[in-house]
ZADRENVO-208545 format. One record per residue: x, y, z of N, C-alpha, C, O in turn; residue in three letters. Coordinates in steps of 0.05 Angstrom, whole numbers, plus 5000, padded with zeros to 4 digits. Layout:
<recs>
XYZXYZXYZXYZALA...
</recs>
This chain:
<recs>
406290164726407190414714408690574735407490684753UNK410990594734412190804751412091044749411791064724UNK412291304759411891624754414191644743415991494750UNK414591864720416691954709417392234719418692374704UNK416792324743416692554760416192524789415592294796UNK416492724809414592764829411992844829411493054816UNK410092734841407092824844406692864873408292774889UNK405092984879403893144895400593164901400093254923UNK398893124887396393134891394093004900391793084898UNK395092744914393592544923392392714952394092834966UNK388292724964388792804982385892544992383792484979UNK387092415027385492205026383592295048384992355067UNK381792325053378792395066378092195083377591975072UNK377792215111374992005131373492025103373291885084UNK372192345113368892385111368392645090366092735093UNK369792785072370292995054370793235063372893285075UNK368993395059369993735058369193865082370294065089UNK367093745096364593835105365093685136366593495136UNK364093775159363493665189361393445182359393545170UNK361293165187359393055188357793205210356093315197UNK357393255233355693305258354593615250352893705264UNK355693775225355094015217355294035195357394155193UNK354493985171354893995143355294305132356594405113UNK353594405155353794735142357094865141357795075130UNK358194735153362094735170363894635155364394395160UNK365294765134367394615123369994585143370594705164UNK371494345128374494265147376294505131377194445109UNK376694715139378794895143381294765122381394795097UNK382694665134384594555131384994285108387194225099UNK382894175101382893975081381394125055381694025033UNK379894345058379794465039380994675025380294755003UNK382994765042384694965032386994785016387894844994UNK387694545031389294415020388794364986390094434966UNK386794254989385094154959384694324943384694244920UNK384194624947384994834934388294854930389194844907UNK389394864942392694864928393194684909394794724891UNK391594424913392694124899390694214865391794174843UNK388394314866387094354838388794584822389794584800UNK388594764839389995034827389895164808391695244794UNK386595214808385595424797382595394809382095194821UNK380395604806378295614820376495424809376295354786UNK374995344835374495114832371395164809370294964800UNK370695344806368295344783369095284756367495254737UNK372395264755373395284729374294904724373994804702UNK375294754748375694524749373294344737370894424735UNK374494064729372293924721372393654736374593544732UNK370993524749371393354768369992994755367892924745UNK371892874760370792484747370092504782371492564801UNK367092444779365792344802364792064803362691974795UNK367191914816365991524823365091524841366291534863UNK362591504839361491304866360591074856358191074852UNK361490904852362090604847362090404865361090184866UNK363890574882363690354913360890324930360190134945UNK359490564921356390574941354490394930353290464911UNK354190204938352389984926350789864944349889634943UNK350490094966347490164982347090264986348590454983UNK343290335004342190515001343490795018342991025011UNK345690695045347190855062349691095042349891335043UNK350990915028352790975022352291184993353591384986UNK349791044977349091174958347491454966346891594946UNK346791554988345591745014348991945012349592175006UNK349891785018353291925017354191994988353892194974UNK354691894987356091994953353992214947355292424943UNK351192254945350092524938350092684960348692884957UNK351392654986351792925005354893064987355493294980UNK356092824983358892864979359293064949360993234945UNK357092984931356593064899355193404912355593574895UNK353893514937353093694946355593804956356494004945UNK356693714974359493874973360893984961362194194965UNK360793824943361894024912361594154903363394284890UNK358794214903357194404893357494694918357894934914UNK356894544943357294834959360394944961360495144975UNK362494864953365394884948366195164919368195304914UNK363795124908363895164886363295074854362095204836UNK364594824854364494724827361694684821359794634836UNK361994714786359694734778358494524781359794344792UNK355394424774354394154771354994084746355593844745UNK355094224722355594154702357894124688357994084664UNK360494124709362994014715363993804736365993804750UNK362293664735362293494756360893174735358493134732UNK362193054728361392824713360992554734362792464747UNK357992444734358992204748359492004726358392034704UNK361691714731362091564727362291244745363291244768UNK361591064737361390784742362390624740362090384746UNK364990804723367190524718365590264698365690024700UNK364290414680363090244665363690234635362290134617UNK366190364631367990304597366090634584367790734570UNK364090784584361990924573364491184569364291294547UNK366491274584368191444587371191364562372291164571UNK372091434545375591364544377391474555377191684568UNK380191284549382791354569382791724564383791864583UNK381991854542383092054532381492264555382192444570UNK378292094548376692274571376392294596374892454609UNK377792124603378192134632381292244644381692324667UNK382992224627384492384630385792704625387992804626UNK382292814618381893104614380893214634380793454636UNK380093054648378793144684380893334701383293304696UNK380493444712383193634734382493434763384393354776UNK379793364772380093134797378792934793376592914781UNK380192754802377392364807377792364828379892334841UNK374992424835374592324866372892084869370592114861UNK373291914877372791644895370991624916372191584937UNK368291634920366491574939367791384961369491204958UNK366591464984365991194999364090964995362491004977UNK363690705010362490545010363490205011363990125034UNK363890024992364189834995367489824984368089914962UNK369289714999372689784989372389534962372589564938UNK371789294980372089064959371089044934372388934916UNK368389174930367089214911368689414897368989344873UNK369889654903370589854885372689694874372589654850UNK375389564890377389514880377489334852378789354831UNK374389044865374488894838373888984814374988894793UNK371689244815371189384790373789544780374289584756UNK375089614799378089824787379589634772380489714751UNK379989394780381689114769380188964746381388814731UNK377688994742376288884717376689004687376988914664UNK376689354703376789524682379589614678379589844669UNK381289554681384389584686384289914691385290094677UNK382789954715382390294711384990394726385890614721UNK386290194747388290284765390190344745391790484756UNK390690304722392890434699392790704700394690854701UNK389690784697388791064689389591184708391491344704UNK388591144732388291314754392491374764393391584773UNK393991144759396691124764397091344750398091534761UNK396191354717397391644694395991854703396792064695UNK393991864718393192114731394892214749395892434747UNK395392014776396392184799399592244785400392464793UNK401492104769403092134758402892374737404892494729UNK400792434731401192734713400192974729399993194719UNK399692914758400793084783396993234774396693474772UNK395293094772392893204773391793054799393192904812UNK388293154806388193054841386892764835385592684816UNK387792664860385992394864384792514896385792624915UNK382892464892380592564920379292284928377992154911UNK379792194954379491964962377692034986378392205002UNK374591844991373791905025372791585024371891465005UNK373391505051373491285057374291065043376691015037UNK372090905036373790755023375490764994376990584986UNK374891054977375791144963379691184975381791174962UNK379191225004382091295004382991055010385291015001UNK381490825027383690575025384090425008385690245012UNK383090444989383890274959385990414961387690244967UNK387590694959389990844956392290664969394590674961UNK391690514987393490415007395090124992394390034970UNK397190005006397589814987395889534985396089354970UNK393989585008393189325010390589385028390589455051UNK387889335009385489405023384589245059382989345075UNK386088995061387088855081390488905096392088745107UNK390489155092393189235106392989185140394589065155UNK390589305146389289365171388789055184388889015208UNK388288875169387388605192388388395178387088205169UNK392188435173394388305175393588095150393887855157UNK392588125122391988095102394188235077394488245052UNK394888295095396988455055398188335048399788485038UNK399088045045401087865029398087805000398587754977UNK395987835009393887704985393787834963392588054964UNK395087754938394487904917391587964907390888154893UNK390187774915387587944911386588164919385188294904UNK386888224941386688544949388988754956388988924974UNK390888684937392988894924390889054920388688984913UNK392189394928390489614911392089794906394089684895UNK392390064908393290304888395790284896397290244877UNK397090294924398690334936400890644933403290664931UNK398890854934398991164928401191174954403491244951UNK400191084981401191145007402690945020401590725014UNK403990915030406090745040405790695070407590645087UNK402090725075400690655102398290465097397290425074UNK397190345121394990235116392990495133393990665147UNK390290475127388290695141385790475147384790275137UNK385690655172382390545181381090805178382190995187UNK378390835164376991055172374391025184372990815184UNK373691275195370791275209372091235244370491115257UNK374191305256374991155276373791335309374391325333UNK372091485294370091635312368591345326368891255349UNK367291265305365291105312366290815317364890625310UNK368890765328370090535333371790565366374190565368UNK370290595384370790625408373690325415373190095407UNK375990375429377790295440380190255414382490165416UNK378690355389380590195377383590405373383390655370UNK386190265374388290335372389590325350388190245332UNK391890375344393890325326395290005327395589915350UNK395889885311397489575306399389625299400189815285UNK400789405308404089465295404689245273404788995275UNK404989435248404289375227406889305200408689475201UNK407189165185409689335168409889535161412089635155UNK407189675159406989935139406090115169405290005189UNK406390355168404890565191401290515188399990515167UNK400190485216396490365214396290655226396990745248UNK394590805200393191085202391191095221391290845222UNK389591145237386291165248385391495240385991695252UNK383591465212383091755208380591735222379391535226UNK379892015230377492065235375992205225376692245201UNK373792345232371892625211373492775204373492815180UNK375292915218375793205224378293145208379593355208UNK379792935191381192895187381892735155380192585145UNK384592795140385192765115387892745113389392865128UNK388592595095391192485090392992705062392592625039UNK394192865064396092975038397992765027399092645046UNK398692675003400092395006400892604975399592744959UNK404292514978405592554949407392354944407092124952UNK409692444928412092184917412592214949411192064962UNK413992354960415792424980414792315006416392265024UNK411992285007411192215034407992285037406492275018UNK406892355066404292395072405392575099407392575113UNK402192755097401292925126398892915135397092925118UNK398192915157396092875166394693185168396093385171UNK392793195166391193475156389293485182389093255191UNK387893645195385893585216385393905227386694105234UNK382993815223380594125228380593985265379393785275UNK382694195279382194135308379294305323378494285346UNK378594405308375994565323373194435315370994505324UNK373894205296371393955292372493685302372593475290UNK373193715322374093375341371393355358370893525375UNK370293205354368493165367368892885387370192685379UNK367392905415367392715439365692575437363692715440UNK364592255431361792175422361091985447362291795457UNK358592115453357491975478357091705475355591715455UNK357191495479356691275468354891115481354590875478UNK353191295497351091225515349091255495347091105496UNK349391455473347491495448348791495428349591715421UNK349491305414351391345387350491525373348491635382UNK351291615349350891765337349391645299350591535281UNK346491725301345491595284347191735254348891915252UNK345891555233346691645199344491765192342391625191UNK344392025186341992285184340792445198339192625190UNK341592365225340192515254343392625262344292825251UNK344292525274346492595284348992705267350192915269UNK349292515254350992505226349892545202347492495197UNK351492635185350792725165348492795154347792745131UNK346992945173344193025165344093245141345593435136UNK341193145125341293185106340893545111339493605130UNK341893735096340993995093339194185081340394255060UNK337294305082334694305056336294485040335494555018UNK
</recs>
């Protein structure tokens, strides 16, 4: 399906709204953005919440920090629908949503379910009717053209994906000590926490809360709930 317009609203996430190392700390800058992209207050928005991709116990830990973000952002809980990509929703009702946001977790897994359920149609008439697609982790590299962009895999039509951005992305690149950029066909992103992708017809910008860059000792990595993303009562 090609757009019959310009769009604008795609915004792609490391790690969402929030400092992993401070949850209490929103990213400045990726949430102001995301406010321009919904455009209207966010208690009034209604959000398609997939976490589809989380299909463990880590990731499914994430998706409800991430479903809490939302909530401390504003939006209601009772505007906030989760979905599974399991047919239970129609084209009509999911295209009454103002955002679908995309969990992190397993890329491969989300994409085969997006391709089972021919959902990548939907989500194409979404970002084309200029409503948001909210992407964190692997929610945002399915956006890319090729979930194997990154480790010289994108000729495989099997892991064709959205191709929103006209880059490949690595995320989490906090916790990936030496790694660099590749020279790639497409531009190779390295997002990190503090950081989010704006992506429209026209192009992409890189978004980044510079007062949450964090230095990670790697003499102590940084655990999942202690260090990171610890939970908040």
């Amino acid at each position: 399906m090609r757009p019959m317009s310009a769009w604008q609203n795609v915004l792609l996430t490391d790690s969402g709204f929030f400092d992993p190392f401070d949850l209490k700390r929103p990213l400045a800058p990726i949430v102001e953005r995301f406010a321009q992209m919904v455009g209207k207050p966010f208690s009034q928005a209604r959000v398609l919440f997939v976490p589809a991709a989380a299909c463990d116990e880590e990731s499914r830990q994430l998706a409800d920090i991430l479903r809490w973000e939302l909530e401390k952002l504003s939006f209601l809980p009772e505007h906030i629908t989760a979905y599974e990509l399991d047919g239970s929703l129609s084209d009509k009702e999911v295209l009454d949503f103002d955002v679908m946001f995309f969990t992190g977790g397993w890329c491969e897994h989300l994409l085969k379910l997006i391709k089972q359920t021919h959902f990548n149609e939907l989500i194409q008439k979404f970002v084309f009717s200029n409503k948001v697609y909210m992407g964190v982790s692997a929610g945002s590299v399915i956006a890319t053209p090729n979930i194997m962009g990154c480790f010289g895999g994108a000729e495989s039509e099997e892991t064709s994906s959205l191709g929103l951005i006209p880059a490949y992305i690595d995320c989490h690149c906090d916790l990936k000590p030496g790694l660099t950029a590749k020279r790639l066909p497409l531009p190779h992103i390295l997002l990190h926490f503090n950081q989010a992708l704006a992506v429209s017809s026209g192009g992409f910008q890189l978004l980044e809360d510079r007062e949450a860059r964090h230095t990670i000792d790697w003499t102590y990595p940084p655990r999942f709930g202690v260090e990171v993303f610890r939970p908040i009562d």
